[in-house]
ROSEGU-580926 format. One record per atom (N, C-alpha, C): residue number from 1; residue in three letters; atom name; x, y, z. Coordinates in steps of 0.05 Angstrom, whole numbers, always signed. Last residue first. Layout:
N
<num: NUM&residuo: ALA&atomo: CA&px: X&py: Y&pz: Z> $
...
end
This chain:
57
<num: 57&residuo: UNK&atomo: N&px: -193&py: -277&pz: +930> $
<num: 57&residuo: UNK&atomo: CA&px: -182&py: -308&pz: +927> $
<num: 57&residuo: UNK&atomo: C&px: -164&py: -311&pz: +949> $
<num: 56&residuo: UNK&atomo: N&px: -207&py: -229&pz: +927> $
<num: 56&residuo: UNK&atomo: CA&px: -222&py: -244&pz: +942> $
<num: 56&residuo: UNK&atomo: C&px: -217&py: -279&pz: +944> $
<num: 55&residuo: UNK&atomo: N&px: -172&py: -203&pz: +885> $
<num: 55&residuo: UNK&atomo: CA&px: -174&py: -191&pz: +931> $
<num: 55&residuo: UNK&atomo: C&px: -190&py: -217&pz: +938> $
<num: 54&residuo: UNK&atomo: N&px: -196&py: -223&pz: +852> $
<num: 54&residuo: UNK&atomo: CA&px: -158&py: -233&pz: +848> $
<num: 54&residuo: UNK&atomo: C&px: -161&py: -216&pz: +883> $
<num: 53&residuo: UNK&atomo: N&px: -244&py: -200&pz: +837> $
<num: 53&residuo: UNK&atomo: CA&px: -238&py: -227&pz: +839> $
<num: 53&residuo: UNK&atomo: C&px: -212&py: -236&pz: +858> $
<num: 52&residuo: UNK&atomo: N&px: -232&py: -149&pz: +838> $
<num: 52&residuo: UNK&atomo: CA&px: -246&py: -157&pz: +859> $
<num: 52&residuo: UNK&atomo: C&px: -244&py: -189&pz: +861> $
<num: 51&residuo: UNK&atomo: N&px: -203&py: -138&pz: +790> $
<num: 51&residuo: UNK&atomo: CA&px: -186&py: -137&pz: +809> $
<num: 51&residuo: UNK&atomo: C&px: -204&py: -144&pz: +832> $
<num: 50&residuo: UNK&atomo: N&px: -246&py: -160&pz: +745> $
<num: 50&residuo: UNK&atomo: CA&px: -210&py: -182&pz: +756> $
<num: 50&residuo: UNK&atomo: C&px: -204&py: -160&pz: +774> $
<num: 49&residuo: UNK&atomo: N&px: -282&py: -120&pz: +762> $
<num: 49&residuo: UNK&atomo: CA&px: -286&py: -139&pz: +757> $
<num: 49&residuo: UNK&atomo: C&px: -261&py: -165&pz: +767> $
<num: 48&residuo: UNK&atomo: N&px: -245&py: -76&pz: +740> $
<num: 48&residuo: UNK&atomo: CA&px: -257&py: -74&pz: +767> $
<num: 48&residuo: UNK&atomo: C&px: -268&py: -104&pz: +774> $
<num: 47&residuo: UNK&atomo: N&px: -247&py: -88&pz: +688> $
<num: 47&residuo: UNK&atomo: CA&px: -221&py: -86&pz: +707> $
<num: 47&residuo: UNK&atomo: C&px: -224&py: -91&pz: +733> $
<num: 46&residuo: UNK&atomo: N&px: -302&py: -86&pz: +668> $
<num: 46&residuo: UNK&atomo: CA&px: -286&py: -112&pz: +666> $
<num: 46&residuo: UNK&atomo: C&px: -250&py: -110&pz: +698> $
<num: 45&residuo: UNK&atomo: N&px: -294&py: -36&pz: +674> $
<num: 45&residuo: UNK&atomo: CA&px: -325&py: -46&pz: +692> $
<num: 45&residuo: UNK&atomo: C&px: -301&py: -74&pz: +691> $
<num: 44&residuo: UNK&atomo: N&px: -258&py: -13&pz: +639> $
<num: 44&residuo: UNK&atomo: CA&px: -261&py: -6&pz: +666> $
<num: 44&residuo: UNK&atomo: C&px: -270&py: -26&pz: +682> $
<num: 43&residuo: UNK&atomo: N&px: -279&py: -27&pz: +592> $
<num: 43&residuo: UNK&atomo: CA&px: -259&py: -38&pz: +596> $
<num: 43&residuo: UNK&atomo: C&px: -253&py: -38&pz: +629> $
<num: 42&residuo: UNK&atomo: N&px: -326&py: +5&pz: +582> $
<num: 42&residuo: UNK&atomo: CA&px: -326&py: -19&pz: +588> $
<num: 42&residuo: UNK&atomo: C&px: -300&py: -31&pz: +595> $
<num: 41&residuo: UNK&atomo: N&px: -301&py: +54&pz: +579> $
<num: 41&residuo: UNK&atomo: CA&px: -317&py: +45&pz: +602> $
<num: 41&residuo: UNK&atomo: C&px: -328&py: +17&pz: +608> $
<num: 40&residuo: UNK&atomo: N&px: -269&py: +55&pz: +535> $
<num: 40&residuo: UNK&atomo: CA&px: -254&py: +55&pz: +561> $
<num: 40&residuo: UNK&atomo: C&px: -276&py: +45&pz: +582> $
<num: 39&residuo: UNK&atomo: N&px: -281&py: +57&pz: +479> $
<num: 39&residuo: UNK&atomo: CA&px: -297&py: +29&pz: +504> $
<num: 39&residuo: UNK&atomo: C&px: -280&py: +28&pz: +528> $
<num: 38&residuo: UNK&atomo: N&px: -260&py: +92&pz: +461> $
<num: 38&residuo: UNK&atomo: CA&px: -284&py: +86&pz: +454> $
<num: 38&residuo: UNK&atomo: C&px: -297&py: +67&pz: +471> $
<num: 37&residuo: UNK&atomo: N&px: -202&py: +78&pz: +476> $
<num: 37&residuo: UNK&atomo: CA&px: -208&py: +104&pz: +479> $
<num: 37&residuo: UNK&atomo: C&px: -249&py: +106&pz: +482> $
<num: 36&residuo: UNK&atomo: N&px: -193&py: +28&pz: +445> $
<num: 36&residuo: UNK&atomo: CA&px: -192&py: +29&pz: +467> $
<num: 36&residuo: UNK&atomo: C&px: -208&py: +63&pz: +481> $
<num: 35&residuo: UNK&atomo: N&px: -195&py: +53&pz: +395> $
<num: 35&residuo: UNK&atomo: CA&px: -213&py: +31&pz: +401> $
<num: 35&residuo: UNK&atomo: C&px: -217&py: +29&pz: +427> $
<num: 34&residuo: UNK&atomo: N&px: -149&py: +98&pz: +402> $
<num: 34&residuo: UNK&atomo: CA&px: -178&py: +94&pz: +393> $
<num: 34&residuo: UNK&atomo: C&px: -213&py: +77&pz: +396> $
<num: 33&residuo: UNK&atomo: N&px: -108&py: +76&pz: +442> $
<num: 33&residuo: UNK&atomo: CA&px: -118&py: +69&pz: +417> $
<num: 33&residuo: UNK&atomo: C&px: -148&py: +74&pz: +418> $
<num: 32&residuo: UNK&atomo: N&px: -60&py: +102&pz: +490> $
<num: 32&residuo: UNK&atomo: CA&px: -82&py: +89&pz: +489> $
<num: 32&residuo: UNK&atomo: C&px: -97&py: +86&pz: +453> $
<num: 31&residuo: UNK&atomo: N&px: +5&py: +115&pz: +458> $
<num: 31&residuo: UNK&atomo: CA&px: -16&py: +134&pz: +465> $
<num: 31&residuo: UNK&atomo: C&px: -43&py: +104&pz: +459> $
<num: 30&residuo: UNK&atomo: N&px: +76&py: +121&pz: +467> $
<num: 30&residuo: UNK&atomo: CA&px: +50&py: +104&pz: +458> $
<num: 30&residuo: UNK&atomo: C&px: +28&py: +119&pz: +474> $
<num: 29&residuo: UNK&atomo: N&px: +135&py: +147&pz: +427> $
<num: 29&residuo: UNK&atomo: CA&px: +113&py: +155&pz: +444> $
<num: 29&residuo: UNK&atomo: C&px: +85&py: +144&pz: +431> $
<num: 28&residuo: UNK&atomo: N&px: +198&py: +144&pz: +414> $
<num: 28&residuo: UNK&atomo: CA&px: +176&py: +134&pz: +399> $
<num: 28&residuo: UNK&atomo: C&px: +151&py: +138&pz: +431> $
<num: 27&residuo: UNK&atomo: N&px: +258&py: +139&pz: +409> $
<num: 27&residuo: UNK&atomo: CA&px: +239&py: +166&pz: +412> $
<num: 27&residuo: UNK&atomo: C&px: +207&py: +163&pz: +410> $
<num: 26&residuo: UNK&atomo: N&px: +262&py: +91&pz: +385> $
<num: 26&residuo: UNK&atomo: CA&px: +275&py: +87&pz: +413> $
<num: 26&residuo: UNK&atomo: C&px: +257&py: +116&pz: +423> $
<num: 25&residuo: UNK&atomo: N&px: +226&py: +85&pz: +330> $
<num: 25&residuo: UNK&atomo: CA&px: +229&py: +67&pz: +350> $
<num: 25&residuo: UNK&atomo: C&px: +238&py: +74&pz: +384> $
<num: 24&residuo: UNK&atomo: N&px: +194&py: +147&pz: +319> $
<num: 24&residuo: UNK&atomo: CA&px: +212&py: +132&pz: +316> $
<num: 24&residuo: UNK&atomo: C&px: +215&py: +114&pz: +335> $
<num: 23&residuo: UNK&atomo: N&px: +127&py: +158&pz: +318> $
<num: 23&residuo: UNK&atomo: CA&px: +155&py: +171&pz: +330> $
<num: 23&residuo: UNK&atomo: C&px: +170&py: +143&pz: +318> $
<num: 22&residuo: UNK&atomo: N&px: +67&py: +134&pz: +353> $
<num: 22&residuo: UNK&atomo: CA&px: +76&py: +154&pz: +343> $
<num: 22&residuo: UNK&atomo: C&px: +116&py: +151&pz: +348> $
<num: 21&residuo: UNK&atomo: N&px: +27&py: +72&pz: +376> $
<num: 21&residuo: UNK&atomo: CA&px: +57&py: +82&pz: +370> $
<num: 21&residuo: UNK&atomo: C&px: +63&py: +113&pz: +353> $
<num: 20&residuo: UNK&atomo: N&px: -28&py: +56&pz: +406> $
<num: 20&residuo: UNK&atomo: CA&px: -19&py: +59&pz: +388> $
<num: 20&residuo: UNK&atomo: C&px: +10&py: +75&pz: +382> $
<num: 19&residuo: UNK&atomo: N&px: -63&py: -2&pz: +449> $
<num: 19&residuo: UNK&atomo: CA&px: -43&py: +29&pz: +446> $
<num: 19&residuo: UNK&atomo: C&px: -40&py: +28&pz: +418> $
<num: 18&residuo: UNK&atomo: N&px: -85&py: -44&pz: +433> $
<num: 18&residuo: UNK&atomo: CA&px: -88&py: -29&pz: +462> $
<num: 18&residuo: UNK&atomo: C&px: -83&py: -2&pz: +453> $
<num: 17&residuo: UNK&atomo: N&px: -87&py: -80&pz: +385> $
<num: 17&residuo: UNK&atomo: CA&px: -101&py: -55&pz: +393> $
<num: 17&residuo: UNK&atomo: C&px: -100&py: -46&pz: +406> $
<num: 16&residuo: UNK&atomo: N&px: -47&py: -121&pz: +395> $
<num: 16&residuo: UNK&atomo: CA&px: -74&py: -123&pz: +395> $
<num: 16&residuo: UNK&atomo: C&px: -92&py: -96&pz: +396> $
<num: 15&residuo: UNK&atomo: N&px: -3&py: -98&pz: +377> $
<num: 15&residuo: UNK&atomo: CA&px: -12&py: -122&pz: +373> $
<num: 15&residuo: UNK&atomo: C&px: -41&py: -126&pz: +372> $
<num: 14&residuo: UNK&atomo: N&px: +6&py: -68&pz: +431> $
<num: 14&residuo: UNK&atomo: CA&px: +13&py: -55&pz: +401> $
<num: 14&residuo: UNK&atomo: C&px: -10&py: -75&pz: +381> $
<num: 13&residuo: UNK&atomo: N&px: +15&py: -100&pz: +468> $
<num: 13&residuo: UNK&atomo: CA&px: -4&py: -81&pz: +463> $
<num: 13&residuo: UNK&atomo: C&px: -12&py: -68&pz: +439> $
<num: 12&residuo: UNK&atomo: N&px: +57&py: -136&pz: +456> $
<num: 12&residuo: UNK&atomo: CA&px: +33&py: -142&pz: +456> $
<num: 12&residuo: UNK&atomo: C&px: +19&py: -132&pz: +448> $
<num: 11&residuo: UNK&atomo: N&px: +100&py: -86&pz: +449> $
<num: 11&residuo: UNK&atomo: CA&px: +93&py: -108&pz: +426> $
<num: 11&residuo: UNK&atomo: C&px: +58&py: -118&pz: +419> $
<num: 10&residuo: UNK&atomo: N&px: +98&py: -76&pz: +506> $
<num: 10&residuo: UNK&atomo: CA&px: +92&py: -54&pz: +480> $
<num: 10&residuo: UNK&atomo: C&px: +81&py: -75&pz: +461> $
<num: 9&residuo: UNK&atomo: N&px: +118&py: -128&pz: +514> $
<num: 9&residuo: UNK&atomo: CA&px: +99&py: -122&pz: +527> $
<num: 9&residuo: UNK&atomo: C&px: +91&py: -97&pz: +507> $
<num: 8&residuo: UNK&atomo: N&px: +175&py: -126&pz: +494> $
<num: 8&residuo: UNK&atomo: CA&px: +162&py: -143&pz: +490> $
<num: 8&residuo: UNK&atomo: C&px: +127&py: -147&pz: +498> $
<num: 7&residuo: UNK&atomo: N&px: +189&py: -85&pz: +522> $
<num: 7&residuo: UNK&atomo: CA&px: +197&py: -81&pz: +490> $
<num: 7&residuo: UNK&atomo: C&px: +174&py: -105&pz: +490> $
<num: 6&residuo: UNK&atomo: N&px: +196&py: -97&pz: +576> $
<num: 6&residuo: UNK&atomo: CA&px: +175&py: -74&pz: +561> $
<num: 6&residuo: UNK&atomo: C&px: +175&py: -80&pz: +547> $
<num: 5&residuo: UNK&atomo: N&px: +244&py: -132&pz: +564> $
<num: 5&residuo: UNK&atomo: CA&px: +208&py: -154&pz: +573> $
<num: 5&residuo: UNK&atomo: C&px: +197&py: -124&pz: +575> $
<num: 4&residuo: UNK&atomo: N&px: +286&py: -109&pz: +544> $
<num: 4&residuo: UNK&atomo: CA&px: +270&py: -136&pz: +527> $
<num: 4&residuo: UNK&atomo: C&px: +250&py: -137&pz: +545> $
<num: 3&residuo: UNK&atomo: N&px: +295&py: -78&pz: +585> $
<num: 3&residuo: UNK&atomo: CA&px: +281&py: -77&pz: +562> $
<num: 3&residuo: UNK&atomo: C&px: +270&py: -89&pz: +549> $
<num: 2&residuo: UNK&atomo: N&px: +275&py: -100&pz: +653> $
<num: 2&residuo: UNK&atomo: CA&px: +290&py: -104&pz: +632> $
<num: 2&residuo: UNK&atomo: C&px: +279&py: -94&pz: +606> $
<num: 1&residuo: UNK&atomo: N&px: +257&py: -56&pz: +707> $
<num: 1&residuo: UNK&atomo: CA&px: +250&py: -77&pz: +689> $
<num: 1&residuo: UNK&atomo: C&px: +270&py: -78&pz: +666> $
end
């Protein structure tokens, strides 16, 4: 994949809460977010959810 389109996807995530960033930009290590960490199980159910949809179309 091209940098610019991770770089740009981190971004998202970053953005909205997914992950969170430790470290300097290029050395820089992302770790799931808190928020996310707290409602992994809902997030799960939902996943499971769009990937049964997206098999059955």
């Amino acid at each position: 994949m091209d940098y610019k389109t991770i770089r740009h996807h981190l971004d998202v995530l970053l953005k909205n809460g997914v992950i969170t960033m430790e470290g300097d930009k290029y050395g820089a290590m992302y770790f799931i977010s808190k928020a996310l960490e707290a409602n992994l199980d809902e997030f799960n159910q939902i996943w499971e959810k769009i990937d049964k949809q997206s098999k059955s179309s």
